[in-house]
N, C-alpha and C positions, 0 to 999 in steps of 0.2 A: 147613735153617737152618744158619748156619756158627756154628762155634764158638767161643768165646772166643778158646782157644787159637790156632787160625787167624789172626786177628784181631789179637792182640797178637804172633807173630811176623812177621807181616805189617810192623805198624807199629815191630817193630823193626827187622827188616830195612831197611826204607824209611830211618829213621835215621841206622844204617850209611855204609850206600850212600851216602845223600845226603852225608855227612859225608866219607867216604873221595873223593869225587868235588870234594868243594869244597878239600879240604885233604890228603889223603896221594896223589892219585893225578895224576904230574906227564909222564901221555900230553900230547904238545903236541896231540896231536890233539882231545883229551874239549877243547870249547869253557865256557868261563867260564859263558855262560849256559846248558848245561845243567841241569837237574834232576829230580828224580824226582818224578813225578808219582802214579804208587800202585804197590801192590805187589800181586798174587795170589799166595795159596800154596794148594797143591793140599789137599782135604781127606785127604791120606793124610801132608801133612807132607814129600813130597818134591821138590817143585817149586817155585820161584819165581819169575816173571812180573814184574822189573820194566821199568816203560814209564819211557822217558823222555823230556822235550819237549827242544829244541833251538830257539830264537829264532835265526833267520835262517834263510840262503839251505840248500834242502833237500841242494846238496852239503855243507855244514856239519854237518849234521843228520847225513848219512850218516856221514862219516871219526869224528865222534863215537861214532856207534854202533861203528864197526872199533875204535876205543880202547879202551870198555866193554869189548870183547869180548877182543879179546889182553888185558885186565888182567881179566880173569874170575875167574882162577885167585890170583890175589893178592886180590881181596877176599871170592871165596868163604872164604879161611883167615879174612879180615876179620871177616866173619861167623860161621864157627865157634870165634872164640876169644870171642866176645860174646854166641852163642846157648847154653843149657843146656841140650841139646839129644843125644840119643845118638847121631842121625845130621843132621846139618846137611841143609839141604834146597840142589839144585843149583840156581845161582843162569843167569838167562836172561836176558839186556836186549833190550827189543826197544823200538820208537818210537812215542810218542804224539802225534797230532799234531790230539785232541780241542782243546784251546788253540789252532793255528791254524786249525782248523776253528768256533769260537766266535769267534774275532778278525774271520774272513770275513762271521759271519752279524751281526754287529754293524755292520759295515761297510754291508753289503745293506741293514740295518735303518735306518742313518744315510744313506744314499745316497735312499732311498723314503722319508723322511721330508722330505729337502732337495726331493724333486722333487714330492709330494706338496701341502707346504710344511703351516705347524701352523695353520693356519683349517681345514682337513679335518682333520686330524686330532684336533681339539678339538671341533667342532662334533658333537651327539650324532647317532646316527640317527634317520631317521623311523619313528615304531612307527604302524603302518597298522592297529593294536588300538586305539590311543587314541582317548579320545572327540573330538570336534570341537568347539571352544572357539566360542560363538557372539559377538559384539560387540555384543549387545544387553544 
């Protein structure tokens, strides 16, 4: 079971970040619509795992992550001037790309629904349990 603890620097970390990333961190690289999608922090307190999405093309996504990463070290202090914390835990980006993998299956879903079309898919199934309605 994870702990409070965990938990709430998790969700502060993710704050941080997301904040330094929309407004102090001026890599032309890090794209506008990045953002931080969650954050893991290890249960010993020294790790941190944030994933982030990147809306467009996956070269975007990438040079973004190379930004995150050369400004590491400038928001790692980010975070240990806002954490209370004896040893700040080291901060790690890496790419999510859950959101464009939902975006996909929504698509799939919207695509098999156009070709299906919505009489099938309204109409109920037949239960071969049910008793037989006679017209008498």
């Amino acid at each position: 079971m994870r702990s409070y603890r965990v938990d709430k620097m998790a969700s502060t970390i993710r704050n941080i970040v997301g904040e330094a990333m929309a407004h102090r961190l001026s890599d032309p690289r890090i794209s506008p619509l990045a953002s931080v999608t969650r954050v893991e922090v290890s249960g010993d307190l020294q790790l941190a795992k944030v994933y982030v999405s990147v809306l467009g093309a996956p070269a975007e996504a990438r040079r973004t992550l190379a930004g995150l990463t050369h400004a590491v070290g400038h928001v790692q202090r980010m975070v240990a001037r806002q954490l209370t914390v004896r040893r700040c835990p080291e901060v790690r980006f890496l790419l999510d790309d859950s959101l464009k993998k939902a975006a996909n299956t929504m698509r799939i879903i919207d695509e098999t629904m156009k070709e299906h079309g919505p009489a099938d898919a309204a109409a109920p199934p037949d239960d071969p349990d049910a008793p037989e309605e006679d017209g008498t």
